[in-house]
N, C-alpha and C positions, 0 to 999 in steps of 0.2 A: 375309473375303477370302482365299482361299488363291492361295498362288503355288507355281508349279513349281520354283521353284529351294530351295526351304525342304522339302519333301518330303524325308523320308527314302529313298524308292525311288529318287529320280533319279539318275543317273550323273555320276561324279564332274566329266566335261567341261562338263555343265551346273549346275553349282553359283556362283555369282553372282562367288566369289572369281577363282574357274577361269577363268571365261569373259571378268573386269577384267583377267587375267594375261595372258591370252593377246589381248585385240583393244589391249591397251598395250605389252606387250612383242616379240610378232609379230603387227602387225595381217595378215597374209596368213591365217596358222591361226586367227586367230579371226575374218575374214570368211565362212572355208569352215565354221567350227562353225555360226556363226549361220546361215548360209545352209543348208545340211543338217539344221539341227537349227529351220525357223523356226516348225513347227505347234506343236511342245513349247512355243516359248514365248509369255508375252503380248506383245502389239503394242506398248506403253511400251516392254517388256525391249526387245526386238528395235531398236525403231528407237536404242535406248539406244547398245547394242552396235554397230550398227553405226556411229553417228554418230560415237565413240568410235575405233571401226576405219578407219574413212573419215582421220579427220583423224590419226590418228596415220601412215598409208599413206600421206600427202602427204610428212608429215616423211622416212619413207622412201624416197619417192623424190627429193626434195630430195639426201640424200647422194648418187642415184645419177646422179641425168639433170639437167641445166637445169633451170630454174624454169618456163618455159614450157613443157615437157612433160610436167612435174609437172601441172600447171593442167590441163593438157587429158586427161591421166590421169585426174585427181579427176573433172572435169566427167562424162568417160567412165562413171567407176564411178559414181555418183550414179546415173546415170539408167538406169544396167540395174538398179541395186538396186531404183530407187524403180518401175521399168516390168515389175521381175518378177513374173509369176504368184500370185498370191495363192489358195492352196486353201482352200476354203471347208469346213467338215464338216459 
């Protein structure tokens, strides 16, 4: 079973650790890696990552807006994530 992030060619932004660092630490930068970076990876990694991203960007906007905005933010992002494009190869 080979995975892309275990490759030695890969770029350091898609490396498994990289990519844990960044959709926990700023899930914003790490919704835009996964999303620009989503043919690289497998569909596990991906929906990983972002799920990851998702629920740490609620806690984010928790410090910033009402709880209710938050909620409707999240619901927001879900469904453009889960309604985006899928390129086939």
């Amino acid at each position: 079973m080979t995975n892309s992030n275990y490759s030695e060619g890969s770029p350091w932004y898609l490396k498994k650790g990289w990519v844990y660092t960044m959709c926990l630490i700023t899930p914003p930068i790490g919704l835009i890696n996964v999303l620009l970076n989503r043919n690289r990876l497998q569909r596990d990694e991906k929906q990983l990552y972002l799920g990851i991203a998702i629920i740490m960007g609620i806690f984010w906007l928790l410090k910033f807006f009402p709880f209710s905005v938050s909620i409707i933010c999240a619901i927001v992002g879900y469904l453009v994530i889960h309604m985006w494009p899928e390129e086939t190869e």
